[in-house]
C-alpha positions in Angstrom: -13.4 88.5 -2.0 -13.6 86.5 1.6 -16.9 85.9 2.6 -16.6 88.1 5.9 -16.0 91.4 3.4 -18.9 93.6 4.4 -19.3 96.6 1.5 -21.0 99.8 1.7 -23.2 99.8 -1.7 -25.4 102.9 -2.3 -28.6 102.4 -3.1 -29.5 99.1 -1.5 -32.6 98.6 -0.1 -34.7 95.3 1.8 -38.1 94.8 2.8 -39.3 92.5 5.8 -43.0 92.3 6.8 -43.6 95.3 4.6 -41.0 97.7 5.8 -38.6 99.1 3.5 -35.0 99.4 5.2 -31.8 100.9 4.0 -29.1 98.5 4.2 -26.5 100.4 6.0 -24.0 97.3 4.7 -23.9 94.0 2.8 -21.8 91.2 2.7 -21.8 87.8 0.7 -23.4 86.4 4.2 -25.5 89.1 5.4 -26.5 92.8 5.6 -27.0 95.2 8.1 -30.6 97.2 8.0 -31.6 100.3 9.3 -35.4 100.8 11.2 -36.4 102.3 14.5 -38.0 98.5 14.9 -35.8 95.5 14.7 -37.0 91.7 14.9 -35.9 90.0 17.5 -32.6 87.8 17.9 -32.4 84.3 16.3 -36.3 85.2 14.6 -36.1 83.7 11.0 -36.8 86.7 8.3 -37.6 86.8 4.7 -35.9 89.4 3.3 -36.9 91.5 -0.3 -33.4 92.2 -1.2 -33.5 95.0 -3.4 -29.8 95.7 -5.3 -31.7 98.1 -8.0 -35.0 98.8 -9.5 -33.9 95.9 -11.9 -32.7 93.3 -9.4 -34.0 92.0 -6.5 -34.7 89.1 -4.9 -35.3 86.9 -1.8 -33.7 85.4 0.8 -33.9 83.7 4.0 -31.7 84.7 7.3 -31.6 84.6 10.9 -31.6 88.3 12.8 -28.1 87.9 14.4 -27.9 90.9 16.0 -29.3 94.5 16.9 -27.7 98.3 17.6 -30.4 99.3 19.3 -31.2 103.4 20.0 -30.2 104.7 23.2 -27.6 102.1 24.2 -25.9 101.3 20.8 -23.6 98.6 20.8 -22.1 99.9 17.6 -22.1 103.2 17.5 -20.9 103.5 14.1 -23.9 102.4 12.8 -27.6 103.8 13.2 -30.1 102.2 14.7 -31.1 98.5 13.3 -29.8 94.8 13.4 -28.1 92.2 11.2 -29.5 89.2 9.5 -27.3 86.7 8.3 -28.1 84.5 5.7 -29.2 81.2 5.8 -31.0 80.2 2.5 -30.3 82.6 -1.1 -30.5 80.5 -4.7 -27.1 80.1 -6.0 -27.9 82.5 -9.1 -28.8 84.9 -6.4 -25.8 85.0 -5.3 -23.8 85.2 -8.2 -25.6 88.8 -8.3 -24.8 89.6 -5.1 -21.4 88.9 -5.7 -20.9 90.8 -9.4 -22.4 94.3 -7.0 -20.3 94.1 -3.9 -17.1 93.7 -6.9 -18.2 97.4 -7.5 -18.9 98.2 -3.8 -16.5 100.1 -1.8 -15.1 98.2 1.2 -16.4 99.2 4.8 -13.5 100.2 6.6 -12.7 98.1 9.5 -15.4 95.5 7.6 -16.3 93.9 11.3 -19.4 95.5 12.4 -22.7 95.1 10.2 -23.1 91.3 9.9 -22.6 88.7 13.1 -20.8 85.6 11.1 -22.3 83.0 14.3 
């Protein structure tokens, strides 16, 4: 698994500032969330990553980019932005890894996540 791999996992959800979001795609460095009200670029977000019911937990990221509506820059994708991470506990992220091994692979795998 290289650390650019983005996965499409069903089920995945993430809260920031109290807004539930559907992650749209997740990789080992970031996810893409779908809202009608992205942060900005470069603000700092803590993100409720939630993999299940079970399993969830926190992590810290940079919004790296947006698809905004009306003038997508990635049309593939709905509506939302990218945050990659910059902080998540190294147990965290042993979880992260053991779903996206049972995740199917987003074809393509470079739109979702900016790696800057």
């Amino acid at each position: 698994m290289k650390a650019r791999d983005r996965y499409f996992v069903q089920g995945v959800y993430c809260q920031i500032d109290g807004e539930t979001m559907r992650v749209a795609n997740l990789g080992m460095n970031g996810l893409f969330a779908v809202t009608h009200r992205p942060p900005s670029v470069g603000e700092t977000v803590i993100v409720e990553l939630q993999l299940s019911p079970k399993d969830s937990f926190r992590i810290i990221g940079e919004v790296s980019w947006v698809n905004p509506v009306g003038s997508p820059s990635t049309p593939e994708l709905p509506e939302g932005f990218g945050v990659r991470f910059t902080r998540i506990a190294s147990t965290d992220k042993e979880t992260l890894i053991e779903v996206l091994k049972r995740a199917d692979p987003v074809l393509g795998g470079t739109h979702g996540v900016s790696e800057s």
